[in-house]
N, CA, C and O atoms as a Tinker XYZ file with bonds, in Angstrom:
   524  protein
     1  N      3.510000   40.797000   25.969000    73     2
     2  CA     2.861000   39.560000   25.567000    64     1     3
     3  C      3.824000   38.674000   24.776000    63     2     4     5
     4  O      3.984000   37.463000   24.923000    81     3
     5  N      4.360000   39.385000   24.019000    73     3     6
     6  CA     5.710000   38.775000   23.071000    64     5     7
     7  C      6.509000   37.702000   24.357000    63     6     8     9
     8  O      6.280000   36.497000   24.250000    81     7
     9  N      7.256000   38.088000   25.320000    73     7    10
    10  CA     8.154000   37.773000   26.116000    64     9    11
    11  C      7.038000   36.932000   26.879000    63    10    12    13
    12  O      7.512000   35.811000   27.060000    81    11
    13  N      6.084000   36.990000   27.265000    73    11    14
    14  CA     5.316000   35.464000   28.048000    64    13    15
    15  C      5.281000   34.657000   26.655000    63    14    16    17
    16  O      5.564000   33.508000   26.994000    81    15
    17  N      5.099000   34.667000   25.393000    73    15    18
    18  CA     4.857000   33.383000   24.036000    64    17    19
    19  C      6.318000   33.548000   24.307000    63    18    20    21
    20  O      6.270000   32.736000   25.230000    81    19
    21  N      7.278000   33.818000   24.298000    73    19    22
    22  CA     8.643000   33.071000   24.011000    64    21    23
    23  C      8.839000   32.321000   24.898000    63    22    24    25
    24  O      9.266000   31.184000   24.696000    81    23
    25  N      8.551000   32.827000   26.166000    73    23    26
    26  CA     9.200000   32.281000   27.928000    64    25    27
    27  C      8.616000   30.824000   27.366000    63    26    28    29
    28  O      9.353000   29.890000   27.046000    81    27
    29  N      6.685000   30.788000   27.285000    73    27    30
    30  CA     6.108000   29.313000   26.994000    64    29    31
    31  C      6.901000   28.592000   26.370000    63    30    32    33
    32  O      7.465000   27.587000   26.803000    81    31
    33  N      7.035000   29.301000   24.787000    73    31    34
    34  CA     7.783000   28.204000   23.937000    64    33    35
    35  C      9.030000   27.842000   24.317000    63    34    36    37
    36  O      9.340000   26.811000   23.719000    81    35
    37  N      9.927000   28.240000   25.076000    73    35    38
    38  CA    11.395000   27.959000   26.035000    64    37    39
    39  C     10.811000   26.517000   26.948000    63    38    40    41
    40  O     11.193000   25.347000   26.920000    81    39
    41  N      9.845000   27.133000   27.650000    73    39    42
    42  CA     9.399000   26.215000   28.479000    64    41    43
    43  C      8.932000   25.122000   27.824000    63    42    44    45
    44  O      9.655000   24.157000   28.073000    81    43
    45  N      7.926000   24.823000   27.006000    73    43    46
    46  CA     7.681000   23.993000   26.208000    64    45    47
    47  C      8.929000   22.689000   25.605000    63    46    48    49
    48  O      8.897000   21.459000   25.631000    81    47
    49  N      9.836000   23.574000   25.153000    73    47    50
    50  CA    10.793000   22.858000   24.655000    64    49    51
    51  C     12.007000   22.111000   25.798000    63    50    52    53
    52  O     12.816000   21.198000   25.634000    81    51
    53  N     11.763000   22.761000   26.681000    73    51    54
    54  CA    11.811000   22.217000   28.558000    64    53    55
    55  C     11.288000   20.860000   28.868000    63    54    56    57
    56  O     11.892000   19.859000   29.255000    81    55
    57  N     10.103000   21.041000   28.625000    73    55    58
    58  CA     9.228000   20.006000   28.903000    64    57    59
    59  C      9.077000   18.492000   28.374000    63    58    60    61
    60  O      8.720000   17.443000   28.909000    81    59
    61  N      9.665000   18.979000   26.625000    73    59    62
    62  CA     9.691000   18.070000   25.892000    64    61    63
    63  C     11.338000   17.443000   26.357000    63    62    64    65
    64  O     11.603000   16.343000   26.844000    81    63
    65  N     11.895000   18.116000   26.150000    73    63    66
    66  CA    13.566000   17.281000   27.139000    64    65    67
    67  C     12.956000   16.626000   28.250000    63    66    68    69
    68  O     13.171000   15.414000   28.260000    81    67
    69  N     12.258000   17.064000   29.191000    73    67    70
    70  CA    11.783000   16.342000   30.637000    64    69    71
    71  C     10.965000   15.094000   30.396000    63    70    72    73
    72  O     10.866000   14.178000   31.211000    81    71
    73  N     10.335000   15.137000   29.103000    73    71    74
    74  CA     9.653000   13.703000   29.193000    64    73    75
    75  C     10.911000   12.671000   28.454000    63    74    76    77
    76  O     11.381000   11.632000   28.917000    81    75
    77  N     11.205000   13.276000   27.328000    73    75    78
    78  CA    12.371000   12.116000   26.778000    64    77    79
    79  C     13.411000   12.008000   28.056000    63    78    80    81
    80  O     13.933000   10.895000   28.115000    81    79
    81  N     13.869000   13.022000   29.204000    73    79    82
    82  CA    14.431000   12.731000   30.379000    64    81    83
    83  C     13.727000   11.477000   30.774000    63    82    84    85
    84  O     14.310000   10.394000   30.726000    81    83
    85  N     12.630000   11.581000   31.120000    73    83    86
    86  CA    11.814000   10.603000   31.986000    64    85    87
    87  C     12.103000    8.973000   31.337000    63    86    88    89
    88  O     12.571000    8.009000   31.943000    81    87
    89  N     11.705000    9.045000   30.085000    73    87    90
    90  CA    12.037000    8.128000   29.034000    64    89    91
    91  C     13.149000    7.053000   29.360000    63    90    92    93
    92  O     13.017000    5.843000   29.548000    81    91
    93  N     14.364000    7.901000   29.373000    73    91    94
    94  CA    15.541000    7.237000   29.481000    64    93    95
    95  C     15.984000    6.658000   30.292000    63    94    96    97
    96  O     16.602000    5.595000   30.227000    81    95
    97  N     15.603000    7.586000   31.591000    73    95    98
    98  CA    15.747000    7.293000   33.495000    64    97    99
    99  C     15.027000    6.050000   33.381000    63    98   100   101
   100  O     15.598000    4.960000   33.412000    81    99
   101  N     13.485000    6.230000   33.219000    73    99   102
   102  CA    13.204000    4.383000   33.497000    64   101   103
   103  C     13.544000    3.866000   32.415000    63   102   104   105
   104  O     13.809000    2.725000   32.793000    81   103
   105  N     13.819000    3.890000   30.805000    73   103   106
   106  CA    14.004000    2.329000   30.222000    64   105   107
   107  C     15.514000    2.119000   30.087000    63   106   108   109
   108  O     15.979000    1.237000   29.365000    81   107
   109  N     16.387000    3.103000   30.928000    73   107   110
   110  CA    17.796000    2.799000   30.381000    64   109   111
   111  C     18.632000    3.125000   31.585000    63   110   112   113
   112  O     19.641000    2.448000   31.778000    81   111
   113  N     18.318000    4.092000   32.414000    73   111   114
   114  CA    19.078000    4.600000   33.496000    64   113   115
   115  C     19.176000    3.566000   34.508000    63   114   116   117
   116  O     20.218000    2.993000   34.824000    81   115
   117  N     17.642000    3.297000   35.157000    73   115   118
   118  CA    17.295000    3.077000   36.114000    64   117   119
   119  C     17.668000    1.446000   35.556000    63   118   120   121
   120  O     18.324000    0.912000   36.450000    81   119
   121  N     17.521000    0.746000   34.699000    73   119   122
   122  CA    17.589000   -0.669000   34.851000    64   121   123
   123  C     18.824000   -1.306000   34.978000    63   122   124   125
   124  O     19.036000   -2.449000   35.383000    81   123
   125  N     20.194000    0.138000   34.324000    73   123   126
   126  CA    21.427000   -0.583000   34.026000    64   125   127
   127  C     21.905000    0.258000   35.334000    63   126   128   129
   128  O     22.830000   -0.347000   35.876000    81   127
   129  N     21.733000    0.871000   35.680000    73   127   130
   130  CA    22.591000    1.728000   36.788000    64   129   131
   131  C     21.748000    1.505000   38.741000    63   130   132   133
   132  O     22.422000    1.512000   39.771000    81   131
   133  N     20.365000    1.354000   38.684000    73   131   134
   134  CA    19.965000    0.806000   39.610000    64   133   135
   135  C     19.096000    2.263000   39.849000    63   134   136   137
   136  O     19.056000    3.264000   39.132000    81   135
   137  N     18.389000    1.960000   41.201000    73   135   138
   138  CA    17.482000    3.394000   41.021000    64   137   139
   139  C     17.953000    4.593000   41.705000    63   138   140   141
   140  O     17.569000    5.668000   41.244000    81   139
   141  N     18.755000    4.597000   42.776000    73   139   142
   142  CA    19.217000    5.811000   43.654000    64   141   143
   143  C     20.575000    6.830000   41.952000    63   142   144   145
   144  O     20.728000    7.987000   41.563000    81   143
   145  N     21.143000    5.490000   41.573000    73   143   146
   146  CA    22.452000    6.148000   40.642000    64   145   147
   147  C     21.468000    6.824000   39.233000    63   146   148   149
   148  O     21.827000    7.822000   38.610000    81   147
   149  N     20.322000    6.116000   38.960000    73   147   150
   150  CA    19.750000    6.037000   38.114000    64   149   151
   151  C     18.676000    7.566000   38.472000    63   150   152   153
   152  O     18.497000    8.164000   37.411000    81   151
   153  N     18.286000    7.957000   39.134000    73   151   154
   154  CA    17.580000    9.287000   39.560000    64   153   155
   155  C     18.470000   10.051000   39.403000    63   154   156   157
   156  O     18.325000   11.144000   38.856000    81   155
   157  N     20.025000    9.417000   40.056000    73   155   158
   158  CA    20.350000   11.102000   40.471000    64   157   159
   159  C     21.256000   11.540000   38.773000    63   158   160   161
   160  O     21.312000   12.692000   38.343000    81   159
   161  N     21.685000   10.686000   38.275000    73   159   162
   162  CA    22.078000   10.693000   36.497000    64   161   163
   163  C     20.518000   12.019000   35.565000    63   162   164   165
   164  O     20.541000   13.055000   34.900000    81   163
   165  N     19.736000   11.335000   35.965000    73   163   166
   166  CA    18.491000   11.843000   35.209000    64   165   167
   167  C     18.552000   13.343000   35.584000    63   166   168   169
   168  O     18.604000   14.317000   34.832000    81   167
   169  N     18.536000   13.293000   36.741000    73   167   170
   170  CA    18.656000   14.946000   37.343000    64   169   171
   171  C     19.711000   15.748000   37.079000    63   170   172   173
   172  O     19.658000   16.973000   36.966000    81   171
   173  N     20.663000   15.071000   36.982000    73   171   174
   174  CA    21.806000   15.964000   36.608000    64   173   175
   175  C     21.628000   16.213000   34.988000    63   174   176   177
   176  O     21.693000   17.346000   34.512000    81   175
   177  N     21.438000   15.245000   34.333000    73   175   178
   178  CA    21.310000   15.938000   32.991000    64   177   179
   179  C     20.005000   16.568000   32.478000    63   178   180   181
   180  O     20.005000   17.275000   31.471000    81   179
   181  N     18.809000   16.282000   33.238000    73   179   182
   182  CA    17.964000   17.185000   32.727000    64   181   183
   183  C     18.501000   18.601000   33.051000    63   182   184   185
   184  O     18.299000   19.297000   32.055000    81   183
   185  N     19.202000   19.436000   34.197000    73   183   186
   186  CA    19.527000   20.454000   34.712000    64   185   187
   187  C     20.300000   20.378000   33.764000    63   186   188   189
   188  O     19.851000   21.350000   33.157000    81   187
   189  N     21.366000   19.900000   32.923000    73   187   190
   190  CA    21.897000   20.270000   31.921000    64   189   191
   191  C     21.370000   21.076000   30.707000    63   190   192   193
   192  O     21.609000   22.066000   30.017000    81   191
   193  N     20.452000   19.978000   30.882000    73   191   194
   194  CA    19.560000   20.183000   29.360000    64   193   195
   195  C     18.688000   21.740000   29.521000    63   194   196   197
   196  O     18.456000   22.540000   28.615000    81   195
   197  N     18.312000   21.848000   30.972000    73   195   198
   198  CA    17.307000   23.015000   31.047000    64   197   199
   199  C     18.520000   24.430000   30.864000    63   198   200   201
   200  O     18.188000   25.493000   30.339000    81   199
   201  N     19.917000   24.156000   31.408000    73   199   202
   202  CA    20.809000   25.372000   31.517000    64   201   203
   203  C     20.980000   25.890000   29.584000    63   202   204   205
   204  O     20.816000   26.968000   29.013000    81   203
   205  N     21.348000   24.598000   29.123000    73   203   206
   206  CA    22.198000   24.784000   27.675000    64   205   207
   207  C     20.892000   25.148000   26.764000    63   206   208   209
   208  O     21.221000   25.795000   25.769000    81   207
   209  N     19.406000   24.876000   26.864000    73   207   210
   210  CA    18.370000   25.248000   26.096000    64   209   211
   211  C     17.954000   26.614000   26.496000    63   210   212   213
   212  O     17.231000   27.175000   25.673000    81   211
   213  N     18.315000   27.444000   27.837000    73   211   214
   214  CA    18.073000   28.599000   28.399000    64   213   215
   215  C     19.492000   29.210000   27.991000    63   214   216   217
   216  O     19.376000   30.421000   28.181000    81   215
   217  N     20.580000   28.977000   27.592000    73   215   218
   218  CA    21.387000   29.688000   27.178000    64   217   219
   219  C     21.527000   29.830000   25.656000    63   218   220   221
   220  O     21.934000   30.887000   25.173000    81   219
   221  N     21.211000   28.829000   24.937000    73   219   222
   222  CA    20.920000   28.957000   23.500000    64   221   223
   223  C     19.769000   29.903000   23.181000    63   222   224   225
   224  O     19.994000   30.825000   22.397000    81   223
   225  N     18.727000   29.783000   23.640000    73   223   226
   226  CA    17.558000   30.331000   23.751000    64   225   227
   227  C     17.608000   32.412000   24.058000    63   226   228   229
   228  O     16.832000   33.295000   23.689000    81   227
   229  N     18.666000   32.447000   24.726000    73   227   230
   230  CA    18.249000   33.337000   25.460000    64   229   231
   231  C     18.607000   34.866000   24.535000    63   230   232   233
   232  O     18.219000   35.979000   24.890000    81   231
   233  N     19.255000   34.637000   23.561000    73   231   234
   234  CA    19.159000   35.989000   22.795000    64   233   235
   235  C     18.100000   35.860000   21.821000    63   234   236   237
   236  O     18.038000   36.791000   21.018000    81   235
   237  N     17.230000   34.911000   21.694000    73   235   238
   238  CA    15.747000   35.352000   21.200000    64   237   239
   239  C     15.374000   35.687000   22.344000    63   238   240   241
   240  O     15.301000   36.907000   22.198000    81   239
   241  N     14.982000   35.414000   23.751000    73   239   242
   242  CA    14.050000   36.155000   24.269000    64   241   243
   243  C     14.620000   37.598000   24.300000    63   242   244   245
   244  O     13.742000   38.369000   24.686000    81   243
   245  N     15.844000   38.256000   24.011000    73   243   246
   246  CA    15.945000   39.835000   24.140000    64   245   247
   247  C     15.949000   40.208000   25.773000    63   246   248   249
   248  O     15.977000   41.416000   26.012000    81   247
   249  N     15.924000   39.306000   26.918000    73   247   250
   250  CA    15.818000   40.137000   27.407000    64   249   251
   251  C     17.054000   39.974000   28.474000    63   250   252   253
   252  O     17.524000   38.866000   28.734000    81   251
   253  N     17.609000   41.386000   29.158000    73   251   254
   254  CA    18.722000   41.976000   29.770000    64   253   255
   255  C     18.781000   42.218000   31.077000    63   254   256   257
   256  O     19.808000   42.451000   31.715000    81   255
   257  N     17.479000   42.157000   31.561000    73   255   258
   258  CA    17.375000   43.028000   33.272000    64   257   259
   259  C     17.270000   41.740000   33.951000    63   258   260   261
   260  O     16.559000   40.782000   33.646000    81   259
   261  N     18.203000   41.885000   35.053000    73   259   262
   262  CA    17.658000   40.938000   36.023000    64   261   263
   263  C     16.623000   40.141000   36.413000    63   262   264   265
   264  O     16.468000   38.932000   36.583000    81   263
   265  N     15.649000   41.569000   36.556000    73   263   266
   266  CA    14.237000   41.409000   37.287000    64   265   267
   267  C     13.821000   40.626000   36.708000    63   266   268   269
   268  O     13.419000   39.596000   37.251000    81   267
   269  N     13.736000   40.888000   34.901000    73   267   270
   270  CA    13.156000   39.674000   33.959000    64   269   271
   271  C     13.320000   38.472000   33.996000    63   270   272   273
   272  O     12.324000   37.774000   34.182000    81   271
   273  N     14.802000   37.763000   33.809000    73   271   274
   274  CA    15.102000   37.277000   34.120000    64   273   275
   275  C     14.473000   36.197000   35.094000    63   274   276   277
   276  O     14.040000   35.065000   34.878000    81   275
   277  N     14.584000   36.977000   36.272000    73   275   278
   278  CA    13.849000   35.882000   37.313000    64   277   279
   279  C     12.527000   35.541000   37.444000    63   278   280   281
   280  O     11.997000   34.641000   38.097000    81   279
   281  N     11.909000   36.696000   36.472000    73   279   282
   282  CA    10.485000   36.462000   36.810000    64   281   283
   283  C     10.357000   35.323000   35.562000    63   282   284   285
   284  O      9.551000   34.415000   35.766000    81   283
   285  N     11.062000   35.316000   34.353000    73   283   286
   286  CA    10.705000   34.147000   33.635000    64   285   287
   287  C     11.430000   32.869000   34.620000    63   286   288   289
   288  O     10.701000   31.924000   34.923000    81   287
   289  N     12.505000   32.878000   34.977000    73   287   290
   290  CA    12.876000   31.634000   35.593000    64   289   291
   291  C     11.385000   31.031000   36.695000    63   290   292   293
   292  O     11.083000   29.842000   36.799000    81   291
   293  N     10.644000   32.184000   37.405000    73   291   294
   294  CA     9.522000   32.053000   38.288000    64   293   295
   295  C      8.870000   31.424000   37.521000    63   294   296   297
   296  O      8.438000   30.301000   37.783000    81   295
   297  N      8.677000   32.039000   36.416000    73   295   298
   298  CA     7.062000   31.600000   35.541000    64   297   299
   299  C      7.188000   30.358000   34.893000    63   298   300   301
   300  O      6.201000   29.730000   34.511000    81   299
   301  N      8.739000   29.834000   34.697000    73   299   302
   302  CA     8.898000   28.394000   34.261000    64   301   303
   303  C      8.667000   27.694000   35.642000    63   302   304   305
   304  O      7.718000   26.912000   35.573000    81   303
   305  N      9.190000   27.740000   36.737000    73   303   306
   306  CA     8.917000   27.310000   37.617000    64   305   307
   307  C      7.580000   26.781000   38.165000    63   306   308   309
   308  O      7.505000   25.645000   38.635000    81   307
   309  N      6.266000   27.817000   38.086000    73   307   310
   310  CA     5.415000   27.709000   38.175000    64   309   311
   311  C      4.714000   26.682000   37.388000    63   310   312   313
   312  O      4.110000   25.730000   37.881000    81   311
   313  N      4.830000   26.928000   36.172000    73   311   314
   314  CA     4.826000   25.964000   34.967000    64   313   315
   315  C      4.983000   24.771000   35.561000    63   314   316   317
   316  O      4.060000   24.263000   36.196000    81   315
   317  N      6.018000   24.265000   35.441000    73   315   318
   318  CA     6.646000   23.216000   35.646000    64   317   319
   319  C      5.676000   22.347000   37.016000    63   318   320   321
   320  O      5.071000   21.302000   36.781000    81   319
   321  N      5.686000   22.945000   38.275000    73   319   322
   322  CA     4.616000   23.061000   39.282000    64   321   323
   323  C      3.218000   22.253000   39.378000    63   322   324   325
   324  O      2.773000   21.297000   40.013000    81   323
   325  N      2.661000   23.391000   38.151000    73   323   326
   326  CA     1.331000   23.365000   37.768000    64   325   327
   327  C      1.257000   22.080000   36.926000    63   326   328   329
   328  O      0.329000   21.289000   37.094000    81   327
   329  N      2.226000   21.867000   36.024000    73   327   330
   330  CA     2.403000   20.511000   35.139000    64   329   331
   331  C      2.423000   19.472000   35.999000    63   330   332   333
   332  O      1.404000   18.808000   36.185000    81   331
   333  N      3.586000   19.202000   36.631000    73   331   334
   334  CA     3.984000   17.910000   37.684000    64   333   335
   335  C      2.740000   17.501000   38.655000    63   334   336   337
   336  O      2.737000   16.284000   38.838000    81   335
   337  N      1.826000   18.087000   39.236000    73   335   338
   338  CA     1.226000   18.095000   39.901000    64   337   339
   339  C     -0.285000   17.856000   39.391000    63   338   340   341
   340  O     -0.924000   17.110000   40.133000    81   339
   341  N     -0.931000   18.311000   38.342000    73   339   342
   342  CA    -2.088000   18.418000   37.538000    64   341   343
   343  C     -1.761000   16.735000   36.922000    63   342   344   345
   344  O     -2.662000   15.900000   36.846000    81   343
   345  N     -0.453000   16.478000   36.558000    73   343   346
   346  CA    -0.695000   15.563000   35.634000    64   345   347
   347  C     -0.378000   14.185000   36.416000    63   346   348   349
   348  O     -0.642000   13.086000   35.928000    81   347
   349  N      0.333000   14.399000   37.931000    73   347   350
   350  CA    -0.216000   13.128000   38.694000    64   349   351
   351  C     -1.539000   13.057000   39.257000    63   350   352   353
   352  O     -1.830000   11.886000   39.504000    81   351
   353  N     -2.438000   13.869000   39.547000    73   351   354
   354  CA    -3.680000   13.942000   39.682000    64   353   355
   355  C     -4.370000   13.505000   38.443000    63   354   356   357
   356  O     -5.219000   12.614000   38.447000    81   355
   357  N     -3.947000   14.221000   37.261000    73   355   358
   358  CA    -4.436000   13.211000   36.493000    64   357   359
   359  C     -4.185000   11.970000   36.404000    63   358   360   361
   360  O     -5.014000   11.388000   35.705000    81   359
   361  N     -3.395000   11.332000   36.816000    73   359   362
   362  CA    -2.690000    9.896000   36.646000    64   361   363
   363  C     -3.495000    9.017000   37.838000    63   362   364   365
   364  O     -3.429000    7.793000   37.949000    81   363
   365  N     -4.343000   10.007000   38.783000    73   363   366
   366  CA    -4.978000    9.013000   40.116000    64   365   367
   367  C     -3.778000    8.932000   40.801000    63   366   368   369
   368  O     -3.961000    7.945000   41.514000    81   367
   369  N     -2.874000    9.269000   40.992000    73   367   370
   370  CA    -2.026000    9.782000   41.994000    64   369   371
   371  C     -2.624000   10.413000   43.240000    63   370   372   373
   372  O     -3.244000   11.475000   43.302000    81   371
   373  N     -2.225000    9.281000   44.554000    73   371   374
   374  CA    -2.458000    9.872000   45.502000    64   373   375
   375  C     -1.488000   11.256000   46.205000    63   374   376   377
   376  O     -0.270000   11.301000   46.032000    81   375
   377  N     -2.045000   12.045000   46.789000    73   375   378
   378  CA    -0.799000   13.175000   46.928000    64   377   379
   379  C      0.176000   13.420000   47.713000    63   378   380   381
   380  O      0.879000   14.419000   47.874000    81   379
   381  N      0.136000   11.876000   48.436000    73   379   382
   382  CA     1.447000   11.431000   49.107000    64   381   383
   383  C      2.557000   10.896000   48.367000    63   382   384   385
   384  O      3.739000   10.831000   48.702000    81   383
   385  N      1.827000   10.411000   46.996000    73   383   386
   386  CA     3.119000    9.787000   45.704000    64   385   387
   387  C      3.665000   10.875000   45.208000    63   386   388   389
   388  O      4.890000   10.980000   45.146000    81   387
   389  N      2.923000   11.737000   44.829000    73   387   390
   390  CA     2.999000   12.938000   44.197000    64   389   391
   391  C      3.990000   13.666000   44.625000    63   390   392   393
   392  O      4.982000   13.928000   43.946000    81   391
   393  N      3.802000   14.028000   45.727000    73   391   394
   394  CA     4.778000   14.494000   47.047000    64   393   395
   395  C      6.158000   14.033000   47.118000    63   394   396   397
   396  O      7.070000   14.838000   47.311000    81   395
   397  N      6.304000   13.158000   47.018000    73   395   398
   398  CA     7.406000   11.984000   47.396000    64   397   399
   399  C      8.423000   12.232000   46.650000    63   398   400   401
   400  O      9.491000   12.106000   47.249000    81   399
   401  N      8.515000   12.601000   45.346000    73   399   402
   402  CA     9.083000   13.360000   44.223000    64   401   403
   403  C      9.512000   14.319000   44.342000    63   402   404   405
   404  O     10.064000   14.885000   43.399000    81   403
   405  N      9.388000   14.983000   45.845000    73   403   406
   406  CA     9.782000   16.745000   46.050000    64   405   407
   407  C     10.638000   16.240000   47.149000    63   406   408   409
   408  O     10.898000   17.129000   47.960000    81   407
   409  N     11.132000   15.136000   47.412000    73   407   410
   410  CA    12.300000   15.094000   48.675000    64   409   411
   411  C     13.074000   14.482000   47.589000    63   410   412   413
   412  O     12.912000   14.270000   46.387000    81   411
   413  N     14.095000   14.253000   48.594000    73   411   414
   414  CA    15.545000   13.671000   47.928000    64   413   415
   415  C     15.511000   11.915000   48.405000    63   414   416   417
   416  O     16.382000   11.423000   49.122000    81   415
   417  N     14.827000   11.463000   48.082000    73   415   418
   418  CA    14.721000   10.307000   48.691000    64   417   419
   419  C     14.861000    9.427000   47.044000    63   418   420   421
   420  O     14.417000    9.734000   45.937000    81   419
   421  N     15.919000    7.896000   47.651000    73   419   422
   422  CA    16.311000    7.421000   46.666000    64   421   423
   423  C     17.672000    7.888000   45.112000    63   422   424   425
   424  O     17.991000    7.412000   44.022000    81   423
   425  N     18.072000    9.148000   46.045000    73   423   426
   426  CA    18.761000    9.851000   44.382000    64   425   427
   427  C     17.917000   10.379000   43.962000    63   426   428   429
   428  O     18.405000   10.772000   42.903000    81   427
   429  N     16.366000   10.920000   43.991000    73   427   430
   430  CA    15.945000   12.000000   43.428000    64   429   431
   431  C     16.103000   13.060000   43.905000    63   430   432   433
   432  O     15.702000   13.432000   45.008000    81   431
   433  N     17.164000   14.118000   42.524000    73   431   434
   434  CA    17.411000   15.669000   43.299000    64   433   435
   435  C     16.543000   16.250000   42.650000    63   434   436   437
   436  O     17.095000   17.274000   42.247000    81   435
   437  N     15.014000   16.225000   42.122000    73   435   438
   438  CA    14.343000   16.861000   41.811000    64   437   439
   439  C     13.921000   18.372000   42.128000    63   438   440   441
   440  O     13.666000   19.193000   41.247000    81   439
   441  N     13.882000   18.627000   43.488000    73   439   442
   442  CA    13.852000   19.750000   44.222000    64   441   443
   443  C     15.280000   20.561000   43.270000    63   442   444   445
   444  O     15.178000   21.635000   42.677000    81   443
   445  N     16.213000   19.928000   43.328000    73   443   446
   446  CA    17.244000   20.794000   42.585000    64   445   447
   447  C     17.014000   21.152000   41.550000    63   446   448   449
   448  O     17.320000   22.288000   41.186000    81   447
   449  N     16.386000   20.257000   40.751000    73   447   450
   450  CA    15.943000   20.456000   39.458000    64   449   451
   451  C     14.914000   21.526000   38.856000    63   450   452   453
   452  O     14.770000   21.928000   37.701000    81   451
   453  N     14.163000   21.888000   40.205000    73   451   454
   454  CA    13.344000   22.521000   40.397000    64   453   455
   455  C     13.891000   24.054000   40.331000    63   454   456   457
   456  O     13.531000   24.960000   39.579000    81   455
   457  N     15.071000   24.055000   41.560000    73   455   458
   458  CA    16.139000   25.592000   41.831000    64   457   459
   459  C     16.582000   25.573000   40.437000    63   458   460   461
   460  O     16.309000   26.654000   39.916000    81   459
   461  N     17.243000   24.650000   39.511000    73   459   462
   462  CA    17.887000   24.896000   38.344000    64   461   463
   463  C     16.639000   25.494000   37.313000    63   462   464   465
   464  O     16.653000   26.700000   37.069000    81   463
   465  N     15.810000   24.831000   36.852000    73   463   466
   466  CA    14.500000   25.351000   36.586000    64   465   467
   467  C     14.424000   27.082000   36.434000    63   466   468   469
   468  O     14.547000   27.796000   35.439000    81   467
   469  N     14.119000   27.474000   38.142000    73   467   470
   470  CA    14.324000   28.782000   38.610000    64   469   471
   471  C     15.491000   29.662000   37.920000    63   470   472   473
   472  O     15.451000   30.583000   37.104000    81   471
   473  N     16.334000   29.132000   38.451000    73   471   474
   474  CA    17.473000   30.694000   38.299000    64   473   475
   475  C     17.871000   30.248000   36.227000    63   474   476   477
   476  O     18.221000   31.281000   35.657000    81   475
   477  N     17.852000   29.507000   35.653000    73   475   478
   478  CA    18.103000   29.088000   34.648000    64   477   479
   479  C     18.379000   30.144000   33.757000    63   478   480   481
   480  O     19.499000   30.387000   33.308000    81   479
   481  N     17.320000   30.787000   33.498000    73   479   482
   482  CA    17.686000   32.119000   32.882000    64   481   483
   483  C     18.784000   33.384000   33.407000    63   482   484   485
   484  O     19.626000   34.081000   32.840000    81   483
   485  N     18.399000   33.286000   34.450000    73   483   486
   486  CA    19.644000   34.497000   35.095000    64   485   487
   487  C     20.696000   33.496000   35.106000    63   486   488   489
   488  O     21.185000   33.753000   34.006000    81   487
   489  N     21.335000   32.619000   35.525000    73   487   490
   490  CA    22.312000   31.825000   35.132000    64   489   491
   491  C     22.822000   31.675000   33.838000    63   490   492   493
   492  O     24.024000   31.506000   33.631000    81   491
   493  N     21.734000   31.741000   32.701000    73   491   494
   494  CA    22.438000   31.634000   31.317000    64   493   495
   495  C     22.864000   33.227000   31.281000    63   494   496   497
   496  O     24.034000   33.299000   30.904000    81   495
   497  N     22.303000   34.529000   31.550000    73   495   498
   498  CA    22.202000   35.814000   31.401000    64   497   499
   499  C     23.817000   36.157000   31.900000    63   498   500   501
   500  O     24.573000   37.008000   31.431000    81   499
   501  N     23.998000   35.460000   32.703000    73   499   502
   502  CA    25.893000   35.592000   33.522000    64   501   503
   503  C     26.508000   35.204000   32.641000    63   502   504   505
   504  O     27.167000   35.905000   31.873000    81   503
   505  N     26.334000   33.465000   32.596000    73   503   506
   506  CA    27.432000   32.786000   31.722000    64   505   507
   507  C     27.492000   33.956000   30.446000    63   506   508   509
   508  O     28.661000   34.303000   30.279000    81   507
   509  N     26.528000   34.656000   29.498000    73   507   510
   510  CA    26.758000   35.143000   28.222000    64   509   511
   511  C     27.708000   36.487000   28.791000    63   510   512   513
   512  O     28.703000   36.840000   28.157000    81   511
   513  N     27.329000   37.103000   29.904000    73   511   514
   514  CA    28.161000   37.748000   30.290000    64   513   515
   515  C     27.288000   39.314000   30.627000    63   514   516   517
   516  O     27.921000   40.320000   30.951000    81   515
   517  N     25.688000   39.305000   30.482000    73   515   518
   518  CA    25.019000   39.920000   30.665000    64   517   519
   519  C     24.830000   40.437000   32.317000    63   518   520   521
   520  O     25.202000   39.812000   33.311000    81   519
   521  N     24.408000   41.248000   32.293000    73   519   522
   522  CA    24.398000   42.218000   33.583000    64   521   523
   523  C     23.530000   41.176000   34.754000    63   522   524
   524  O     23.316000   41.578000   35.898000    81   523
């Protein structure tokens, strides 16, 4: 139970980078850089932001095994999922807009963002030099 409240609060603090991400992409990215340069900027540094907060992070969560590993990278994933999707439905988002956000269309590598998301933890677990 310990290791799902840490994974959340990892994720959490994920989330909060992803909206100040969002933030910046439209009031600063997207107006001075245009929208294809301006997506794909946002994406690359949120995947920053999700690698370097999963590698700082990752000797509080304690944990060493692979398997773990991926299953928290899964369970942020899911997260993330369940968020993006719940909260354009909440927004009256039709689920063709919604959708539209999961291709690469315009400079959004979101989908990547998504794989980075995923392996994030086993990726920080290498870089430290863990099994």
């Amino acid at each position: 139970m310990a290791l799902i409240a840490k994974s959340l609060t990892i994720w959490l603090a994920i989330l909060f980078c992803a909206v100040a991400n969002g933030a910046l992409r439209e009031g600063v990215l997207i107006p001075h850089l245009g929208k294809a340069p301006g997506f794909f900027l946002s994406g690359v540094l949120l995947s920053a932001l999700i690698l370097v907060i999963t590698f700082l992070a990752l000797p509080w969560l304690g944990v060493h095994r692979p398997a773990q590993l991926i299953g928290i990278g899964v369970f942020w994933l899911v997260l993330t999922l369940v968020f993006e999707l719940s909260f354009g439905r909440f927004q009256g988002k039709p689920w063709a807009t919604i959708l539209e956000a999961y291709t690469f269309k315009d400079g959004n590598i979101w989908p990547g963002v998504l794989l980075v998301t995923a392996a994030a933890p086993y990726v920080a677990a290498r870089l430290r030099g863990l099994p």
